[in-house]
N, C-alpha and C positions, 0 to 999 in steps of 0.2 A: 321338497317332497321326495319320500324314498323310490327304490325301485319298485317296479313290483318280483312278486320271484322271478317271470318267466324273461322280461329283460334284466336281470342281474344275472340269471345267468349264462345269457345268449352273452353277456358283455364279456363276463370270465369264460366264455369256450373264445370268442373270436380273440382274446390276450395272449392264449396263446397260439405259438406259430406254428404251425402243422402241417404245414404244406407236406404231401403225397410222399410217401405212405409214412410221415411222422404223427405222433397223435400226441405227441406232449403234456402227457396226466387229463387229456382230455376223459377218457374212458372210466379213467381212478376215479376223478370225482362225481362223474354218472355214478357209475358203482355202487362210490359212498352213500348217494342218495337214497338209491333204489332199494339197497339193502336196510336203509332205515324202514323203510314202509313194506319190508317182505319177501323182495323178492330173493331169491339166488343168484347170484351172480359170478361169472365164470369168465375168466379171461383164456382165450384161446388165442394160441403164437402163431404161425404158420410164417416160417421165415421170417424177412425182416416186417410182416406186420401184424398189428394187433389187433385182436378182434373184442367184445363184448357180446356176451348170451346172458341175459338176465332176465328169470320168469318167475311169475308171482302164479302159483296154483298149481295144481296137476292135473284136473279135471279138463273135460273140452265144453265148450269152441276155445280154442284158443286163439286170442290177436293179436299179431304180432307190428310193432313199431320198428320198422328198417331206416337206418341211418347212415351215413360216414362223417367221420371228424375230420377225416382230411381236406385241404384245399388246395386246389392252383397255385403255381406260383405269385407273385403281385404283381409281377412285372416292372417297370420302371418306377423306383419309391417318389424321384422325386415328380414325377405326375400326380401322386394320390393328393389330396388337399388336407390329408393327417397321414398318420406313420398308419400302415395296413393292418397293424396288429395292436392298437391302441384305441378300442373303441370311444368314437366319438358323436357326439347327439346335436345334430345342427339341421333346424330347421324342419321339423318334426322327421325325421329320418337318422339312422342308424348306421353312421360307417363304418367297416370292416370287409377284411378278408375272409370270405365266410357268411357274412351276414347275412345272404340272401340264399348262401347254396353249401352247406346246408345247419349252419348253427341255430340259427331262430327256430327252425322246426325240430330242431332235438333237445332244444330245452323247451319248446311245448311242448313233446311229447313227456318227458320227465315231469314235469311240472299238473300236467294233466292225470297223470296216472296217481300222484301224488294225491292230489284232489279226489281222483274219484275212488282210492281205497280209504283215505279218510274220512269218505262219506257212505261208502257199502264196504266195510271191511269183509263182511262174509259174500262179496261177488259168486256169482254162478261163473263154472269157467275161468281162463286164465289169460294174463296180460305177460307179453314179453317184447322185450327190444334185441333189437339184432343190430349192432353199432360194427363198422370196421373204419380203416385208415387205408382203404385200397381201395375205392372209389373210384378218384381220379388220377390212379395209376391204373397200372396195364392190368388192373381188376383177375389179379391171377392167386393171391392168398389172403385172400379178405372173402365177401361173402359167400362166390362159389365152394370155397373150403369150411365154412363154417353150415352151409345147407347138404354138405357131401358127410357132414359129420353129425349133424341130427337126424340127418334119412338113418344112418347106420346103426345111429339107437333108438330107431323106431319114436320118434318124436314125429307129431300129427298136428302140423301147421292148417287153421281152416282159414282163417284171414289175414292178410298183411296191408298195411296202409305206409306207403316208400315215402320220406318225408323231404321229397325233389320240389325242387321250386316249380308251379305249374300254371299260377293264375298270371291273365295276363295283362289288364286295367285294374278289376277289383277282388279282394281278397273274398275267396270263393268261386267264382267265375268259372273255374275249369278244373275239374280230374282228369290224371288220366288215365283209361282202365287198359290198358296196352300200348305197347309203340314196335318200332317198324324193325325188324334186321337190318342186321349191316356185314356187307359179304363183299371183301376185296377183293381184287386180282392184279399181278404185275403184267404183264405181257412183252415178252420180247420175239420181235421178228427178227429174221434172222435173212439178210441178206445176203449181198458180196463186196467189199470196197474196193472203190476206184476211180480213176478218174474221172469229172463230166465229160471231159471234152471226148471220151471211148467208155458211151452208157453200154453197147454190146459188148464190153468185157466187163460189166459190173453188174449186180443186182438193187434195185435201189429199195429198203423196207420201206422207206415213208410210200412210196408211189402202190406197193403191195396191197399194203396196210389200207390203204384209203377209200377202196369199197366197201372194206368188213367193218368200215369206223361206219360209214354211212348207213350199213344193215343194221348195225347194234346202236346205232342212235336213234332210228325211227323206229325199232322193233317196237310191239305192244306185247310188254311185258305181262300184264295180265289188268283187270279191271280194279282191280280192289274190291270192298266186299263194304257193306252196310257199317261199318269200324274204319276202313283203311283206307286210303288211297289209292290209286295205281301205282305198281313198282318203278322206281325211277333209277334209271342208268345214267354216271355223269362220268365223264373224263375229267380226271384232277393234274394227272403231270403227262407231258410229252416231250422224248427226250432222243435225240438223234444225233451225227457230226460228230466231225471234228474240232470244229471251230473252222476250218479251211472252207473256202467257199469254190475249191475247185474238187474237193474232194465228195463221192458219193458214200455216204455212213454204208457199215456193216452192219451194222443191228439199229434197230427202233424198240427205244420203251415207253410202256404205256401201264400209267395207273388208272385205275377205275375201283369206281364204287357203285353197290346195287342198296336203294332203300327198301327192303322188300316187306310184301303185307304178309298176313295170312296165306293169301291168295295164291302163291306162291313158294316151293320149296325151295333152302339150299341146293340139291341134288337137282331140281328142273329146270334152275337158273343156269349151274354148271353144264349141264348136258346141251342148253340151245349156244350157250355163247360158243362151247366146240363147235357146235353144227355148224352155225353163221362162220367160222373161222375158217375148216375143213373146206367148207362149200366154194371158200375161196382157191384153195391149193395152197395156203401158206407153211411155211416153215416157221415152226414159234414155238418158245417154253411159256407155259402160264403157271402161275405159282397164286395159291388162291388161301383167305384169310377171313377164317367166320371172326366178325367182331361180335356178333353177338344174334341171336335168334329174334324172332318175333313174337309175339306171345301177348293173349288177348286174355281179357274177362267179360264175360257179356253180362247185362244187366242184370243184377242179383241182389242178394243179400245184403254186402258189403257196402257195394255202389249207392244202393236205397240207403242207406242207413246215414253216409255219409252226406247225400241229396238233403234229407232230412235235417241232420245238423248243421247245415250250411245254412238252409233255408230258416232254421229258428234260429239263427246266430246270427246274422247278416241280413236274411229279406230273398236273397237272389235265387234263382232258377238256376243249378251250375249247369254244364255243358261236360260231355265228354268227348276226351279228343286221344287220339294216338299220334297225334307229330311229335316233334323234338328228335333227338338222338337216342343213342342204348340207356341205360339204367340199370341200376340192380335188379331191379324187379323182375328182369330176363331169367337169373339163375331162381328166385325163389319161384318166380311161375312152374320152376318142374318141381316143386316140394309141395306148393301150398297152391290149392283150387280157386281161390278168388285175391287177385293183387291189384291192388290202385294205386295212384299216387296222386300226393294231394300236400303243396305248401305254397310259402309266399308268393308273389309278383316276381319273376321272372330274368326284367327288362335291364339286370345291374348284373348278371353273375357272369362269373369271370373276369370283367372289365375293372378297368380302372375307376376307382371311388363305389364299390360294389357297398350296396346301403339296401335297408328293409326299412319299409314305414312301422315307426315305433307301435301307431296307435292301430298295428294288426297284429302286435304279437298276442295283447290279451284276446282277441279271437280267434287267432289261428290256434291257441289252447283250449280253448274253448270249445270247437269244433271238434278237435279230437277226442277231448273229454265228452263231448256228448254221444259222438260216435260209441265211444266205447257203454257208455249208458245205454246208448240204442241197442248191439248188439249182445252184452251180458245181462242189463238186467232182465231184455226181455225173453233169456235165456231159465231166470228161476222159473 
């Protein structure tokens, strides 16, 4: 038995190898497609990565399908149980590099849009895909540059649906209509070196350090809000010494990370962690690193529409959640009013033997395709 489209050509994106920020004619042959059935499509460079803008109409609402073709590296080949970039079908499951995060959900989006202009060629309003290859790199010339470049020509995103792996037992199970910031810090204290055996000729950081560790670990950062969680502060690296055990370190470093909600800004995270610092008298440089903002969509248009397609496509009641890590969806949130995200099972991506159950692709097309029938046709 053949394939069907939307696994033949999840098969041909995960062949090739793409790893971050390579896209390997992944974007060309989208293109190809899209401009069969309409759309424009526009390759945009921004250094070493490429991007994809391809939109079918000029009219509004417009929706837009957010993507990347890049992936992780594979890690050790010989762990995988096939070659990472050779898709294989064993045991109703789908292995590749990719397959879970994010190739299956961009060739249902292609595949869907396919569908649903073949079947309302004259649509009310318009469909577009926003594809880059900078995803799962340092997300610096991929889609923040390509939302920094349709603001400036006055292009009017109303909905976006990010095609991130997000369900987490069954296909449908979970959107999500926002997720949390991510706001670093290094922290160095700054002591004096010297010997143990003469602490009143030295300074010691770790000993400094370690009521301002105890303030900023029980602090209540804030509640979280009917979306969010409470903000979570973690200690990721601590690093002090010489290696000598008679020696008192000069300095102490410290990484840290803030998950932060709503609830909470950049700037009133930055301002308490000084205070808690200062309060103590320390000597310290902190060098601080927005990964990415927070950014929410509250139940709307979008969310409904997708609720609905889920539920005629599947049976299930989905859930919305904002866990996980950053996403694209952070930059189009300041473009576009309502962003969700919404793809396969989750439980395989970036790991070793990363697979998608075959018999969700034709649904998870499905769903998007209905989505999009939700929101344009009941647009004429």
């Amino acid at each position: 038995m053949s394939d069907t489209p939307v696994l033949a050509l999840t098969k041909d994106l995960i062949s090739r190898a793409s790893v971050t920020p390579a896209d390997e004619g992944c974007q060309a042959t989208l293109a190809a497609r899209l401009a069969a059935c309409g759309f424009q499509c526009e390759t945009l460079v921004f250094d070493d990565v490429t991007n994809l803008w391809a939109r079918r109409g000029t009219s509004g609402p417009l929706l837009v399908f957010a993507g990347h073709t890049d992936v992780v590296p594979t890690g050790p080949v010989e762990r995988w149980n096939n070659d990472p970039f050779t898709p294989t079908e064993r045991d109703g499951l789908l292995f590749g590099r990719g397959a879970a995060d994010m190739k299956s959900s961009i060739a249902a989006f292609v595949v869907a849009a396919e569908e649903f202009v073949q079947s309302h060629p004259d649509h009310a309003g318009s469909i577009a895909l926003l594809i880059t290859s900078d995803e799962e790199g340092p997300s610096i010339n991929g889609t923040v540059k390509v939302c920094e470049a349709l603001q400036a020509r006055g292009e009017k995103l109303d909905y976006c649906i990010v095609g991130e792996p997000t369900c987490v037992d069954h296909l449908g199970d979970t959107v999500k209509n926002g997720r949390r910031g991510s706001l670093s810090g290094r922290l160095v204290i700054k002591g004096k070196q010297g010997h143990v055996a003469y602490p009143h000729l030295a300074c010691n950081p770790i000993h400094r350090v370690a009521p301002a560790l105890v303030a900023l670990t029980t602090e209540t950062w804030d509640h979280g809000n009917d979306y969010f969680p409470a903000t979570t502060f973690q200690i990721s690296n601590m690093n002090a010494g010489t290696g000598a055990t008679n020696v008192v370190p000069g300095t102490a470093t410290l990484d840290f990370n803030f998950r932060f909600s709503t609830a909470s800004t950049e700037e009133s995270l930055k301002q308490r962690v000084h205070a808690l610092l200062d309060a103590q008298g320390l000597d310290y440089d902190l060098h601080w690193n927005l990964g990415g903002e927070p950014f929410l969509t509250p139940r709307g248009e979008l969310s409904q529409a997708m609720a609905a397609a889920i539920q005629a496509e599947t049976g299930l009641t989905t859930e919305l959640s904002t866990t996980g890590g950053t996403s694209d969806g952070r930059f189009i949130a300041k473009i576009c009013p309502q962003v969700i995200e919404f793809g396969p099972i989750n439980a395989s991506i970036h790991q070793i033997n990363e697979h998608v159950r075959i018999d969700s692709l034709e649904p998870l097309k499905n769903i998007y395709r209905r989505t999009l029938e939700n929101l344009l046709l009941a647009s004429n």
